[in-house]
Backbone bond lengths (Angstrom), bond angles and torsions (degrees), N, CA, C in turn:
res aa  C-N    CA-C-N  psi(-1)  N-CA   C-N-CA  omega(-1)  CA-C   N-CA-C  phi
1 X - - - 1.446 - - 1.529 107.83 -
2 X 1.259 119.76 146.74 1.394 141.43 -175.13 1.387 129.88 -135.07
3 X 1.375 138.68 129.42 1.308 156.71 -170.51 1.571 101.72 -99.33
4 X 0.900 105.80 139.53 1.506 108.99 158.63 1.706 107.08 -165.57
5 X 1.777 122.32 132.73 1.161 119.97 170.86 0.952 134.93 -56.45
6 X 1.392 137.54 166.30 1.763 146.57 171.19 1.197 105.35 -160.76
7 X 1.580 112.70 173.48 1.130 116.44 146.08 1.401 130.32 -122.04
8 X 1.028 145.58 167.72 1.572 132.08 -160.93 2.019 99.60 -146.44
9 X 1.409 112.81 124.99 1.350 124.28 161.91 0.793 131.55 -39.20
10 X 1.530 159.49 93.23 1.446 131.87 146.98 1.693 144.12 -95.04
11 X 1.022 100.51 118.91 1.724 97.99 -170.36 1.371 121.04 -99.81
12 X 1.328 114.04 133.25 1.480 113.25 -175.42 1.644 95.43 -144.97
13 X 1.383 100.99 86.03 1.722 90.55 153.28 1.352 97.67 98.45
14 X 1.384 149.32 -135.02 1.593 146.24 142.54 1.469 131.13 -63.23
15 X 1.415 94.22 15.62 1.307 99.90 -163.54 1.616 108.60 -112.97
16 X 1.301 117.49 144.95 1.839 118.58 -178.44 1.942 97.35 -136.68
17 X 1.473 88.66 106.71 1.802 83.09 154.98 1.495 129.50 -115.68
18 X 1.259 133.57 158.57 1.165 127.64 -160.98 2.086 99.69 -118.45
19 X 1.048 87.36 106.55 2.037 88.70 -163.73 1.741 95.07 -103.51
20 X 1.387 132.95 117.75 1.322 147.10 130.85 1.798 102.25 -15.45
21 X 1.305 108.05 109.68 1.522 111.09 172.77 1.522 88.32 -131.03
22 X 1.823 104.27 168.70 1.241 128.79 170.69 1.426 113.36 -113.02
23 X 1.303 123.95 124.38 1.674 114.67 -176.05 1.828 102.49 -112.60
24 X 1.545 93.75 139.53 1.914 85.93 -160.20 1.867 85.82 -114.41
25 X 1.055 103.46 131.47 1.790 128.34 172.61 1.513 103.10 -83.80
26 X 1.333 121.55 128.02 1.355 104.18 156.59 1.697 94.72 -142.86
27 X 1.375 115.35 172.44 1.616 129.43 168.72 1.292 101.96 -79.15
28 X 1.412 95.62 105.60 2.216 94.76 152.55 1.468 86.10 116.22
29 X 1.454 123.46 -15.13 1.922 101.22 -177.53 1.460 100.99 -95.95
30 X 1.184 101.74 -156.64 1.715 130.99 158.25 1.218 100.65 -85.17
31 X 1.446 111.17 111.74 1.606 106.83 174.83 1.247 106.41 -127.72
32 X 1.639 130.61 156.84 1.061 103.14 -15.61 1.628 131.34 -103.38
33 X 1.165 109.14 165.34 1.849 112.59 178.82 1.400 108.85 -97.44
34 X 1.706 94.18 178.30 1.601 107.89 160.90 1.780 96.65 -119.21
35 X 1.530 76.81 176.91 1.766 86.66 179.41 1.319 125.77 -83.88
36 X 0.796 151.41 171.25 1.257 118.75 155.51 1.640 153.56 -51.61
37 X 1.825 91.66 -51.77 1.335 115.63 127.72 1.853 118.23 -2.84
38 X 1.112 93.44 -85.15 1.697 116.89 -178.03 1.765 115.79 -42.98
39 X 1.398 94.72 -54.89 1.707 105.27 172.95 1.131 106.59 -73.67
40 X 1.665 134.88 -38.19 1.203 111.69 167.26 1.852 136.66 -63.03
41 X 1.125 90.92 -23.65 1.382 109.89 159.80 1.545 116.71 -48.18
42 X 1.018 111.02 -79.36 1.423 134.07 174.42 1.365 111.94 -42.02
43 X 1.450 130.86 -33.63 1.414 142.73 152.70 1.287 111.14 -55.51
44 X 1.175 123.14 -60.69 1.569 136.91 171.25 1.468 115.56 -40.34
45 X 1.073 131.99 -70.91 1.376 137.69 138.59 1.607 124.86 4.74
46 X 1.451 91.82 -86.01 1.405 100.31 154.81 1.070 162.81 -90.30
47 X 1.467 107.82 39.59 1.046 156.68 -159.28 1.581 117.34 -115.84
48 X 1.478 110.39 -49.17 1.243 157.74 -144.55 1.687 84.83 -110.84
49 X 1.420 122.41 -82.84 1.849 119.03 173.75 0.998 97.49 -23.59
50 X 1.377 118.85 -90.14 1.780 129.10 -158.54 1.610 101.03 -44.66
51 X 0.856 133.18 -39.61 1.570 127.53 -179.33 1.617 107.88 -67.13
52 X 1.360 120.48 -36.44 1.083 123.12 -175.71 1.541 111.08 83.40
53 X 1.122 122.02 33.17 1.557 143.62 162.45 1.401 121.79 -90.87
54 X 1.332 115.43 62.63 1.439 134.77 -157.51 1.894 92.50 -62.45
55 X 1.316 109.14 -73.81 1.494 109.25 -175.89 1.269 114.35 -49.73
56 X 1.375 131.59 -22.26 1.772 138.46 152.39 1.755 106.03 -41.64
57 X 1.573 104.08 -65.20 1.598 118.56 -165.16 1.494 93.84 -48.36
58 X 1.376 119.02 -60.21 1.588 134.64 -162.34 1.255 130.82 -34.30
59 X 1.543 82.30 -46.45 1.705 114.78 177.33 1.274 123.18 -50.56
60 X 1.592 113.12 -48.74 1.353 126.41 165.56 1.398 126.41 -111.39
61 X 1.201 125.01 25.11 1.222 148.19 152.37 1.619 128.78 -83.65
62 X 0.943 129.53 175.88 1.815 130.85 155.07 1.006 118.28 -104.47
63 X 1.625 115.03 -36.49 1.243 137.60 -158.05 1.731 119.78 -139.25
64 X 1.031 138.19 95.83 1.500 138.34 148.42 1.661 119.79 -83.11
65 X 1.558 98.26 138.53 1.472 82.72 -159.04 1.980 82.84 -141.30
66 X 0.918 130.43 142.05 1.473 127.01 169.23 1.553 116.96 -104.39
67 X 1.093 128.47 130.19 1.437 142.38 178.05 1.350 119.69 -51.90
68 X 1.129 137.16 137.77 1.544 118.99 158.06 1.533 102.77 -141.20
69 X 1.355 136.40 148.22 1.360 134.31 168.91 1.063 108.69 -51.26
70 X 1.379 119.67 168.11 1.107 134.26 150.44 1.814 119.24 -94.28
71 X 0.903 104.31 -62.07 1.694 125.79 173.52 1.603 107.39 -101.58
72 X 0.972 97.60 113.62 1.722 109.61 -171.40 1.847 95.90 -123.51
């Protein structure tokens, strides 16, 4: 089994965060996964957007970033 970093998007609404996940490789599964850990994270997060608890999102994020059109 194997780890290797990423990061993974989440969008909720105008909102884009950029969350540090771990993706685990193994022989014989569906690879690759997150941990659980990881998806709960990623729930948390977005969880946190939709609430509109930006300094919540931040916390476990790297990155918050807000959307705006271009052509409206």
């Amino acid at each position: 089994m194997s780890r290797r970093s990423t990061r993974r998007l989440v969008r909720e609404g105008e909102f884009v965060a950029e969350v540090d996940v771990e993706l685990v490789e193994a022989e014989g599964a569906w690879t690759p996964y997150l941990s659980l850990e990881d998806a709960y994270k990623l729930d948390d997060v977005r969880d946190a957007l939709r609430a509109g608890d930006i300094d919540r999102a931040s916390q476990m994020a790297i990155r918050v970033y807000r959307l705006t059109p271009v052509r409206g």
